[in-house]
C-alpha positions in Angstrom: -136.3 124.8 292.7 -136.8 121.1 291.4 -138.5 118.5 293.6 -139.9 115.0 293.5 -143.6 115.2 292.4 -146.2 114.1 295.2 -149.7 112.7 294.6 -151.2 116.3 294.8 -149.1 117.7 291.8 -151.2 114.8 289.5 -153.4 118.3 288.6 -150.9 120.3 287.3 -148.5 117.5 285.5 -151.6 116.2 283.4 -152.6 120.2 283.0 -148.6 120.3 281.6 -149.0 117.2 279.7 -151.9 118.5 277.7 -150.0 121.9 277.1 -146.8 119.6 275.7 -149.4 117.6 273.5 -150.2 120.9 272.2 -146.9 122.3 271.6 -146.0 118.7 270.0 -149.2 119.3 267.5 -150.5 116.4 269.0 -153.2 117.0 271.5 -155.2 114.6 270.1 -153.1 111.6 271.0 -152.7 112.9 274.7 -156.0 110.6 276.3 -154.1 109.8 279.9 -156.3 110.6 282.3 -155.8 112.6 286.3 -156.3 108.6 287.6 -153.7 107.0 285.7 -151.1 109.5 286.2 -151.6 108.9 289.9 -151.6 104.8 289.7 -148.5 105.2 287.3 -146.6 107.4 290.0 -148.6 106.8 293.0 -149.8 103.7 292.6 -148.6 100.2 294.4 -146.6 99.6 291.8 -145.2 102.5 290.4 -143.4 102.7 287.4 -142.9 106.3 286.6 -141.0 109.2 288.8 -141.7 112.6 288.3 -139.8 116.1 289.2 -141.6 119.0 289.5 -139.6 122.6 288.6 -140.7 125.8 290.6 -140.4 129.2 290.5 -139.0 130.6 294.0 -141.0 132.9 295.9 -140.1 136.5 296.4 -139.3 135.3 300.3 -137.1 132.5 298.9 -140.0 129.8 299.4 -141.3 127.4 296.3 -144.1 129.2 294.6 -145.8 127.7 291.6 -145.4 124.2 289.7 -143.7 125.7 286.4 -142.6 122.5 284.3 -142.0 118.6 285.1 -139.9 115.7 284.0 -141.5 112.1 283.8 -139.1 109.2 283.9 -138.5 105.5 284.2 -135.6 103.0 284.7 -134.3 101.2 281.3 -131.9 98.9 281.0 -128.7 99.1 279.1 -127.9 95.2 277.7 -124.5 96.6 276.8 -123.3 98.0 280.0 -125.0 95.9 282.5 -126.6 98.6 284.0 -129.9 100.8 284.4 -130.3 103.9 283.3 -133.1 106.8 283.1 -135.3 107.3 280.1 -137.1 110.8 280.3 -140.4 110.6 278.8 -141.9 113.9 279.0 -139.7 117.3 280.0 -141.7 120.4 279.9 -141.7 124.1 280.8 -144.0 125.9 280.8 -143.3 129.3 278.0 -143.4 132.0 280.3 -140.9 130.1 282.8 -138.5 128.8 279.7 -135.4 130.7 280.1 -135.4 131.0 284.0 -132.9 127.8 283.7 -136.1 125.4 285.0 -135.2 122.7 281.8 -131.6 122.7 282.8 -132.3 122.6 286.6 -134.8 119.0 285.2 -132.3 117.4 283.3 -129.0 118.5 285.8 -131.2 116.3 288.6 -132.3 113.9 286.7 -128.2 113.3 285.5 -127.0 113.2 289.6 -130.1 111.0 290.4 -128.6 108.2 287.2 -124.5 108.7 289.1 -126.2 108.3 292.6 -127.8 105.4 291.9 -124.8 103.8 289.7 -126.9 104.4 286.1 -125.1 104.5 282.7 -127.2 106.7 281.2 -130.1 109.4 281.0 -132.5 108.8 276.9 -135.0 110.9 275.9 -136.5 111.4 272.4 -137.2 114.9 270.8 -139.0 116.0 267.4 -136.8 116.7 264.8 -138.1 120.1 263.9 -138.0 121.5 267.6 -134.7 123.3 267.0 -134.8 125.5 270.3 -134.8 122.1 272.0 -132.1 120.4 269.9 -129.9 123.6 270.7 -130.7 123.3 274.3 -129.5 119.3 274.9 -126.9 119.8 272.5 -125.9 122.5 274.9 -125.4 120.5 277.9 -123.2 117.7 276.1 -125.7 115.2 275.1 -125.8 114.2 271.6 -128.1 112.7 269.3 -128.6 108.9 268.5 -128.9 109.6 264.3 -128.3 106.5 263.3 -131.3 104.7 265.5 -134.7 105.0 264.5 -137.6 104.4 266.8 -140.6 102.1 266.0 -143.7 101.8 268.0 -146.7 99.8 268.1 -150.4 101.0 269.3 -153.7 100.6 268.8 -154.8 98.8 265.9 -151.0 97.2 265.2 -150.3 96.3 268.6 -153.7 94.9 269.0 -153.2 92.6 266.3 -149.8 91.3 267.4 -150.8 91.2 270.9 -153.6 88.5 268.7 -150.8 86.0 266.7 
């Protein structure tokens, strides 16, 4: 069961985000905090949209919060058109399999046609094979010849400066 994240899931997507940090080997670099999860997808300006995957209940109903995707609108120069970059997709291990990662991206794809966008982006490390396999599965393919740069902290700092 996927649904659209509501201000009382904030808990249980930052709980997730820390798990992914720690799956990605980099827990250290996960410092968002409960509040601004909620101002970033709650807040009067929000810029980030959430889905939240379930298991369903014995009786059919939702039962517990089991992954999440994170995402935001981009903008394709080239087409003239928006489209959906996924920040964070996660399941958590003793859901993956039960079709809750497919179920996130399948949603997020008819939410980018409904609304007319050209598009759904998402980044993954290159040594997370049973993830590769997985997107590679449902038709998406990778970007090899782009390269992504970033700047933080210090860096950004200091051309946030000149």
């Amino acid at each position: 069961m996927i649904r659209t994240a509501v201000a009382t899931d904030v808990p249980v997507i930052h709980a997730m985000i820390r798990e992914l940090a720690e799956y990605e080997k980099a827990a250290h670099e996960a410092v968002a905090t409960e509040e601004q999860l909620h101002d970033a997808l709650f807040g009067a300006d929000p810029a980030v949209f959430g889905l939240i995957a379930e298991d369903v209940a014995a009786d059919g109903t939702a039962g517990e919060p089991v992954g999440f995707a994170l995402w935001f609108r981009n903008f394709s120069t080239w087409r003239g058109t928006h489209g959906i970059y996924l920040e964070d997709l996660y399941v958590r291990p003793e859901a993956r399999g039960g079709g809750h990662g497919k179920a996130l991206l399948l949603e997020l794809a008819r939410i980018a046609v409904e609304r007319g966008y050209s598009r759904v982006e998402w980044s993954v490390l290159d040594w997370n094979r049973p993830s590769i396999d997985f997107y590679k599965s449902l038709g998406a393919v990778p970007m090899d010849e782009w390269t992504v740069y970033r700047l933080t902290d210090e860096a950004l700092a200091a051309a946030g400066r000149r």
